[in-house]
Structures are given as structure tokens and as C-alpha cells.
DOMAR-218987 format. One line per 2 residues: number of its first residue (from 1); their letters; for each residue x negated, y, z of N, C-alpha, C. Coordinates in Angstrom, 2 decimals. Layout:
<sites>
NUM = A = X/Y/Z/X/Y/Z/X/Y/Z ~ ...
</sites>
This chain:
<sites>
1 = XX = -6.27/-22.27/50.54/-6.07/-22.73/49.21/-7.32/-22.54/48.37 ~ -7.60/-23.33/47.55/-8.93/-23.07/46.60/-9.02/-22.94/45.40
3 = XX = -9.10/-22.14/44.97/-9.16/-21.70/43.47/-9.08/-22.40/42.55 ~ -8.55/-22.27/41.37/-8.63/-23.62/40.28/-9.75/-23.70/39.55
5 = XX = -10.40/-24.78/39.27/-11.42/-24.79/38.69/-11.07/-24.32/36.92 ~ -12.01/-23.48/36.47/-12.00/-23.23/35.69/-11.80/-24.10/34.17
7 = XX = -11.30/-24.30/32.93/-11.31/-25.20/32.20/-12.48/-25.22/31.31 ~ -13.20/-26.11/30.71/-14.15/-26.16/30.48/-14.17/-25.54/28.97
9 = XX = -15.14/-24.46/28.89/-14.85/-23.85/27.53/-15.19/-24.75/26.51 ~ -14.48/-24.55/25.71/-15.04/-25.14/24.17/-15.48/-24.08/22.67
11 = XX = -16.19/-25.00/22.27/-17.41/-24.02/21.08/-16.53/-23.42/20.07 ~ -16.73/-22.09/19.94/-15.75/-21.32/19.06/-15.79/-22.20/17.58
13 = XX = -14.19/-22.11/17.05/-14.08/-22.57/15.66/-15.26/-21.89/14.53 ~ -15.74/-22.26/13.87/-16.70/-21.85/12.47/-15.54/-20.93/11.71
15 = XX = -15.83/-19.82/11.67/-14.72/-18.91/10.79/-15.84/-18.43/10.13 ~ -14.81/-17.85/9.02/-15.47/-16.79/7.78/-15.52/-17.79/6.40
17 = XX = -16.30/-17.08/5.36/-15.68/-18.13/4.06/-17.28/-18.10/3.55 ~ -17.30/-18.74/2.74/-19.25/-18.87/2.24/-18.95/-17.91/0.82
19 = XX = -20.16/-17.29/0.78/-19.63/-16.64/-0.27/-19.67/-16.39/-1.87 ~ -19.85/-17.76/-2.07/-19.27/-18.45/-3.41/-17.33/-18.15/-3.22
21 = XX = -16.57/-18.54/-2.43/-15.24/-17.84/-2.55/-15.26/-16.85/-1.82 ~ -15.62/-16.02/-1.00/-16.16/-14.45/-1.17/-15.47/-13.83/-2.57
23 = XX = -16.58/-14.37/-3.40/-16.97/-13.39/-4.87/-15.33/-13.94/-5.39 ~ -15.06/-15.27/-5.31/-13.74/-15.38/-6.14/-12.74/-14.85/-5.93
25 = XX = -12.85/-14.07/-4.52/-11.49/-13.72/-4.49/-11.57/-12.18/-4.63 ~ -12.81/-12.11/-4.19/-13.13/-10.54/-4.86/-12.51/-10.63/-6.28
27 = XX = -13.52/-11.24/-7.50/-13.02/-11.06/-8.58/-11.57/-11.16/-9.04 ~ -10.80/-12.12/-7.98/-9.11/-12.46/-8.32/-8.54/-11.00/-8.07
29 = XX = -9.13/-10.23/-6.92/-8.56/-9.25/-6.53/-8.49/-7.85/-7.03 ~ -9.47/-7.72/-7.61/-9.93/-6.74/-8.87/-9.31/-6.98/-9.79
31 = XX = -9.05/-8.17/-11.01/-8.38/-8.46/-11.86/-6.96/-7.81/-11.30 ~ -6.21/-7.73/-10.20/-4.87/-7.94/-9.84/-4.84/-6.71/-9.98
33 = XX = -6.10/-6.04/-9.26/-5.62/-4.22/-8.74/-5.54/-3.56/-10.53 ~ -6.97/-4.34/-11.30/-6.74/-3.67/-12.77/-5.43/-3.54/-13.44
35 = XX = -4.88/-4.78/-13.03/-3.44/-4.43/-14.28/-2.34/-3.04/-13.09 ~ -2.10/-3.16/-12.13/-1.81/-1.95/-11.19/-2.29/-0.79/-11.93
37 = XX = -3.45/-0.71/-12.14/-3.78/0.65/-11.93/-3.58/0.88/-13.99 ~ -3.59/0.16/-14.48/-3.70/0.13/-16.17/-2.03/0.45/-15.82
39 = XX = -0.86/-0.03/-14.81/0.26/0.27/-15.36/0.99/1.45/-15.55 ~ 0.05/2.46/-14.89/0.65/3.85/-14.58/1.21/4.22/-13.50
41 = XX = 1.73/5.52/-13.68/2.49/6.18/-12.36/3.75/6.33/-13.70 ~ 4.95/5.60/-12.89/6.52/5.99/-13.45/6.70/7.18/-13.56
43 = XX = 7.22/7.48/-15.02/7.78/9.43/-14.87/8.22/9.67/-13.86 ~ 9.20/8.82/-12.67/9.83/9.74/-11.73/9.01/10.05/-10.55
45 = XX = 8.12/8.90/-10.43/7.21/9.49/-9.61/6.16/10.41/-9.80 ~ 5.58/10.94/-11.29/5.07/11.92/-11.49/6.10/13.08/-11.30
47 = XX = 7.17/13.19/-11.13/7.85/14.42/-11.34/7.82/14.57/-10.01 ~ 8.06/13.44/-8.93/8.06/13.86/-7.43/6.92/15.05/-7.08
49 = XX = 5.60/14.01/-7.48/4.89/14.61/-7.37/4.60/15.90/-7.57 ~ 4.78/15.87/-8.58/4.75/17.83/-9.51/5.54/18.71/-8.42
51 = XX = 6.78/18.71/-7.98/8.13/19.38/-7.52/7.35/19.44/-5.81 ~ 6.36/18.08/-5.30/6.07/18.37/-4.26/4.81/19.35/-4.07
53 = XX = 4.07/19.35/-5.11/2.95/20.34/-5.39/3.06/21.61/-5.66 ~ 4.30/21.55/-6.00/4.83/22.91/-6.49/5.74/23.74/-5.17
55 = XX = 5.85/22.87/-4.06/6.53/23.38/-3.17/8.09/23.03/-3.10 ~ 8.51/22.32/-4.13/10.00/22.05/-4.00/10.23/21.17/-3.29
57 = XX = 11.16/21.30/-2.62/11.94/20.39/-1.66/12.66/19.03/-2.33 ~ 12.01/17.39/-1.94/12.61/16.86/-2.85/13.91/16.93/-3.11
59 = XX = 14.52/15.93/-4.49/15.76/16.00/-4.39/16.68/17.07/-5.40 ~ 15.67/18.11/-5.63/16.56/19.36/-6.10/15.68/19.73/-7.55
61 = XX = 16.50/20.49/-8.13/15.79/21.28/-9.42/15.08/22.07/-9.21 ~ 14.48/22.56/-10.17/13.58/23.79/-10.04/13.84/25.13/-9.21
63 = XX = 15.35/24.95/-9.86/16.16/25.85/-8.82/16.50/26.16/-7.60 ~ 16.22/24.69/-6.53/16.09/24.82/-5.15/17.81/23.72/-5.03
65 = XX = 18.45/23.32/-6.07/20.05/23.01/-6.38/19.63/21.67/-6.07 ~ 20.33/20.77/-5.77/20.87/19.33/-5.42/20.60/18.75/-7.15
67 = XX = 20.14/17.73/-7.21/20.12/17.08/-8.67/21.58/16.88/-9.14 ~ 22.11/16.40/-8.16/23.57/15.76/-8.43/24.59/16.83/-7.94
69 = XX = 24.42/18.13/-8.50/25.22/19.01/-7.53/26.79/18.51/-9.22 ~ 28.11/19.22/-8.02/29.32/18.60/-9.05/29.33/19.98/-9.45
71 = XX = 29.90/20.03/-10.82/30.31/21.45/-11.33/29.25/21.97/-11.76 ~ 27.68/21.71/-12.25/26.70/22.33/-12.87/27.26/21.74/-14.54
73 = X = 26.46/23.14/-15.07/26.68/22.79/-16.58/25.19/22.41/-17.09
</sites>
């Protein structure tokens, strides 16, 4: 039996972008991340944070207690 002849390669596609839209999408993408980062961190996720820095286990009060425990005053 004889091997198959191989198929004849063809010239890789032209990829990548010129970089006149490069820069535009840079700049689109910056504009996008600015309003992100101008929107803040939500109080609850600063408090995660704090409670995880602080060593608390999420989920619970200061106290080490369930947020939603029944019967707290």
C-alpha cells in the first residue's frame, strides 16, 4: 500500500489588526474599565472583605454567629 500523498499546504490567513484599530479599541477599552473602576466596591463587598481580613469566617458576625441566626435580639 502507498502512502497518501500529502495535501498541498496553503499560505497562512493574514491575522492581527493594523494598529490604527489597535489604539481604538484600546481607547474603547479604557473608557469601559474607567466607569468600573469610578463605580466602586458595593458596601457588601467591602464588608466581606474587612470580616475576611480580619479572620472571620464568611457569613457570620463579628461574633463568629450565623447572620441569619433565629432568636438573636
Amino acid at each position: 500500500m502507498k502512502d497518501p500523498k500529502p495535501l498541498p499546504s496553503k499560505p497562512a490567513p493574514k491575522s492581527g489588526l493594523n494598529a490604527e484599530i489597535q489604539a481604538r479599541i484600546g481607547h474603547q477599552l479604557r473608557a469601559m474599565y474607567d466607569d468600573v473602576v469610578k463605580q466602586g466596591v458595593p458596601d457588601r463587598f467591602a464588608d466581606l472583605i474587612r470580616k475576611l481580613d480580619a479572620g472571620e469566617p464568611p457569613g457570620t458576625d463579628g461574633e463568629g454567629l450565623p447572620q441569619n441566626s433565629i432568636g438573636r435580639d
